[in-house]
C-alpha positions in Angstrom: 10.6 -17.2 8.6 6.8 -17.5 8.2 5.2 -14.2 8.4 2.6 -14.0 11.5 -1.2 -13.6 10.2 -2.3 -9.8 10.3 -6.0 -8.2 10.2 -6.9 -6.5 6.6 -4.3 -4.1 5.9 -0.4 -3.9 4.8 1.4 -7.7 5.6 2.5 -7.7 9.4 6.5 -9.2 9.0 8.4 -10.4 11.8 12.1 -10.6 12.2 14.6 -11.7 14.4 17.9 -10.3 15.1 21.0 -11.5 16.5 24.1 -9.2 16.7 27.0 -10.1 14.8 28.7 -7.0 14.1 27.0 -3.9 12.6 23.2 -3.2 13.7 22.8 -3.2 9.1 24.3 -6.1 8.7 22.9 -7.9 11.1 19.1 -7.1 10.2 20.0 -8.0 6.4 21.5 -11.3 7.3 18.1 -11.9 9.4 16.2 -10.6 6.7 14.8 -13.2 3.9 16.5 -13.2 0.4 13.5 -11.2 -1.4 13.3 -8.1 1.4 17.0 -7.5 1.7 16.7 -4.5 -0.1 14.9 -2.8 2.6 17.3 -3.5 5.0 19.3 -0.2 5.3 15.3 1.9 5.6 14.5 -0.9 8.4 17.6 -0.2 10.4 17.4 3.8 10.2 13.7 3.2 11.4 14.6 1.0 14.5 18.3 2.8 15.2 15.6 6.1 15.4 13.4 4.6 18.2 16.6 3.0 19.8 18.8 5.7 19.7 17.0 7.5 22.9 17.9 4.9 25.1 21.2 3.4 23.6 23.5 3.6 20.1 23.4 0.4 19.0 27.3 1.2 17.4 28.7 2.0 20.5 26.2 -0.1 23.2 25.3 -3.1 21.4 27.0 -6.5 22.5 27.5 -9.5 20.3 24.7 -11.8 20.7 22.1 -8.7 22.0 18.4 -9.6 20.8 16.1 -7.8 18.7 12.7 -8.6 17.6 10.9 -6.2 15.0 7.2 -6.5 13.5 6.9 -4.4 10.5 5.2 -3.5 7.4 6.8 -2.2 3.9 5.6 0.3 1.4 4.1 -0.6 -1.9 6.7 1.3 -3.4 10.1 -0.3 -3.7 13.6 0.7 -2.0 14.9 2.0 -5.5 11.7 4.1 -6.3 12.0 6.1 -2.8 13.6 9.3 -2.6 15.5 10.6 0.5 16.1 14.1 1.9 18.7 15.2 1.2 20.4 16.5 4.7 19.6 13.5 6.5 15.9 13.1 7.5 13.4 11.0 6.2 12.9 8.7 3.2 9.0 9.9 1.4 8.3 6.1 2.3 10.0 3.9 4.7 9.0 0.9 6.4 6.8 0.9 9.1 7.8 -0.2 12.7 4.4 -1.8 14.6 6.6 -2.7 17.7 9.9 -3.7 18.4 11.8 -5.6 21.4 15.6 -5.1 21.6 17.8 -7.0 24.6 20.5 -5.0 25.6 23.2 -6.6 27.3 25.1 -3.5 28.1 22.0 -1.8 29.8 20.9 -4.7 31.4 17.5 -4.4 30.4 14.7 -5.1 27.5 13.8 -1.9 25.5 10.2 -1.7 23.6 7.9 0.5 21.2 4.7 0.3 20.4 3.1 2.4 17.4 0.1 3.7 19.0 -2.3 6.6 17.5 -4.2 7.9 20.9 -7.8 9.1 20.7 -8.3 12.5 18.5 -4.1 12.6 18.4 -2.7 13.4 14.6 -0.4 11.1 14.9 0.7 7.8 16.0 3.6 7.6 18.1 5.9 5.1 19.7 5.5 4.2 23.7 7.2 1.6 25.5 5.5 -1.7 27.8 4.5 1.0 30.4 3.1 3.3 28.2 5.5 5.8 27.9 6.8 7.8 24.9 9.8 6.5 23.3 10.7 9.9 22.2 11.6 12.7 24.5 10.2 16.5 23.8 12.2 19.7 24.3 9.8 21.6 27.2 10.6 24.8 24.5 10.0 23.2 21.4 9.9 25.3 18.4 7.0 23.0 16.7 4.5 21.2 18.4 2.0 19.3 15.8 5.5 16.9 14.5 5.0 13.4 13.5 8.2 12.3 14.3 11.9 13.1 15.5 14.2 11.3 12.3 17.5 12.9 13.0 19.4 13.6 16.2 22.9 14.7 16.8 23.4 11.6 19.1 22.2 8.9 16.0 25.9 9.1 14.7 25.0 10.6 11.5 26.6 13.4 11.7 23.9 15.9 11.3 23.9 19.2 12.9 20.4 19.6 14.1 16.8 17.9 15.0 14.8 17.4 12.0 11.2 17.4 12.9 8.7 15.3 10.3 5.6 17.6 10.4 3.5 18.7 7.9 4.0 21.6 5.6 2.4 24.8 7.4 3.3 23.6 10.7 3.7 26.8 12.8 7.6 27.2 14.1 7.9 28.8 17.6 10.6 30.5 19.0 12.1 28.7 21.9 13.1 31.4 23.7 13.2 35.8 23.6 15.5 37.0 21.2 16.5 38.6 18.2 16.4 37.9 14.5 20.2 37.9 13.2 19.9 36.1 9.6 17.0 35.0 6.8 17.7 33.4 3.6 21.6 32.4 3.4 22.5 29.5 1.2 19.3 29.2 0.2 19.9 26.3 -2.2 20.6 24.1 0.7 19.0 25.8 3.3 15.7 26.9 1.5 13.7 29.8 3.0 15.5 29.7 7.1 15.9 32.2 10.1 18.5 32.3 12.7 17.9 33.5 16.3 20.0 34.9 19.1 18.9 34.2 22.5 18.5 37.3 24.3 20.3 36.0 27.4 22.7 33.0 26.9 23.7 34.1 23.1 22.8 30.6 21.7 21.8 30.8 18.1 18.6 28.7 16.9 19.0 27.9 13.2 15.6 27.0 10.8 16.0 25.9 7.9 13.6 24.4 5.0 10.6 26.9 6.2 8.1 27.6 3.7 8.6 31.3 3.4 10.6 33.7 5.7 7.9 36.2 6.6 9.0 40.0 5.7 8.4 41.2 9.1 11.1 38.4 10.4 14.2 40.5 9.2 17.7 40.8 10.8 17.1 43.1 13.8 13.5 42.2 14.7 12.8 41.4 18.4 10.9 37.8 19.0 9.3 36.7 21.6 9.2 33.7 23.6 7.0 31.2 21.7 6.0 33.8 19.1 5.0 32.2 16.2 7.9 33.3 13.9 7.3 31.2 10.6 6.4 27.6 9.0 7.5 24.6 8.5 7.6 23.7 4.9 9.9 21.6 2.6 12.4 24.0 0.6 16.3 24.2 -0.1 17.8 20.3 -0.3 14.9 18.9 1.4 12.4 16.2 -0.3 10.0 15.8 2.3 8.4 18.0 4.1 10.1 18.3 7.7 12.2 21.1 9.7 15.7 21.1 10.4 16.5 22.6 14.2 20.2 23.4 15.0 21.6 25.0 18.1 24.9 26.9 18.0 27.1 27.9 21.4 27.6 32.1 21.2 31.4 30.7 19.6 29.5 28.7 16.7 30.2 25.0 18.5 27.1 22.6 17.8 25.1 21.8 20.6 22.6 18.9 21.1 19.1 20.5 22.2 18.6 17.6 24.0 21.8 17.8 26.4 21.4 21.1 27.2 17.5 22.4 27.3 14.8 20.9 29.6 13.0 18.1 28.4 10.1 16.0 28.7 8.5 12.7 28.4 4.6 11.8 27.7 2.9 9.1 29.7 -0.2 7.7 28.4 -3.1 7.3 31.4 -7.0 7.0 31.7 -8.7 5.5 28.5 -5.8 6.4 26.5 -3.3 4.2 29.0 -6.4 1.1 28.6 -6.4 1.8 24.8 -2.3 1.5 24.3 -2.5 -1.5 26.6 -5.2 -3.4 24.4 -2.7 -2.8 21.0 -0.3 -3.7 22.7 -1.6 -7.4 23.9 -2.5 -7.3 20.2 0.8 -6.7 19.0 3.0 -9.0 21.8 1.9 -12.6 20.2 3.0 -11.6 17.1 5.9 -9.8 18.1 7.7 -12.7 20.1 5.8 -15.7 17.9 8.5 -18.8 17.4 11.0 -17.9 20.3 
């Protein structure tokens, strides 16, 4: 596999996929002998921007193509610390664009990393210019870098972490009622729970950066109040907040599934500049079919 030619910056890689089995296995085996080690990081990276249209454990057909142009870290796999409840590594590989085939769907899925004009962050868009990643219409942060954890990635995780900078402010989603602050604190760190006025659902916050004093059990919230901040405390090693939604009767429930959601499209000069990186990208991306 000969790397395709990159301007200044990190080394652009290219890989090719074929499933054989698990989506893991199947990246190492594509990968060459000296990156291997960075297969498991790669494949948490691309099951993340896949995982909103398809899981590639239960949708993904033998012989299903993916095509992935990356760049890795300075640091290596072994030297790179991972939260602890399931979000983030510090550093990960960095997904440019990816093309996956899906047999089962029918259809080709795309991302394209793509920082818009004056936006913090890059984010991922498909072909057409629209986000990869859909956004809760009530979401309780708003200046996030990235979704890494969902309950639908198969991980087994109980809420939506958020990757945003420490300080981010944390909204609440809805009017309601303060019920909890600071329980299990050595997993949790500094956290709040909510109880919506109306349905009963519980919001869950953990790894804030403080619990404010006026947020204490009993104190009435309201809709899209700013109730604390993000931060990166309890079992947490990168800064990022951890979102769970509870059913009155405690059951789990995927934000996603049950709250109105939203997806970006890019248009204007924004639309013209994701469509220029993208004919950037594309040569690279599908070089030596």
């Amino acid at each position: 596999m000969t790397p395709p030619s990159a301007p200044q910056g990190p080394l652009v890689r290219r890989v090719t996929v074929t499933l054989h089995g698990p989506l893991e296995e199947s990246i190492q085996r594509a990968l060459p002998a000296a990156e291997r080690s960075w297969g498991d990081q790669l494949t948490q990276v691309v099951n993340r921007l896949l995982v909103w249209s398809m899981q590639v454990s239960r949708d993904g057909r033998k012989g299903d193509k993916l095509e992935v142009l990356y760049e890795l870290p300075t640091a290596q796999p072994s030297e790179i610390q991972a939260i602890g409840d399931g979000g983030p590594a510090t550093k990960e590989p960095v997904v440019l664009a990816l093309r996956y085939g899906s047999q089962k769907l029918g259809r080709l899925l795309t991302a394209y990393r793509f920082k818009p004009e004056g936006a913090p962050f890059a984010r991922y868009y498909t072909a057409e210019g629209v986000e990869v990643e859909e956004h809760l219409v009530d979401s309780p942060v708003e200046g996030y870098e990235q979704i890494t954890s969902l309950l639908r990635d198969g991980r087994r995780h109980k809420g939506v972490d958020y990757k945003t900078p420490v300080g981010t402010p944390v909204k609440a989603p809805f009017e309601g009622q303060i019920t909890r602050r600071n329980w299990h604190f050595g997993a949790n760190g500094n956290c709040l729970e909510l109880v919506d006025a109306k349905s009963g659902r519980h919001a869950i916050f953990l790894h804030l950066e403080a619990a404010p004093k006026e947020m204490q059990p009993g104190t009435h919230v309201a809709k899209g109040q700013v109730i604390a901040k993000s931060g990166n405390s309890g079992h947490s090693t990168a800064p990022h907040l951890h979102y769970q939604l509870e059913a009155p009767d405690g059951r789990v429930l995927d934000p996603f599934a049950v709250l109105p959601t939203r997806q970006v499209k890019l248009d204007g000069s924004a639309k013209a500049a994701f469509d220029q990186e993208r004919t950037r990208l594309d040569p690279m991306l599908v070089a030596n079919r």
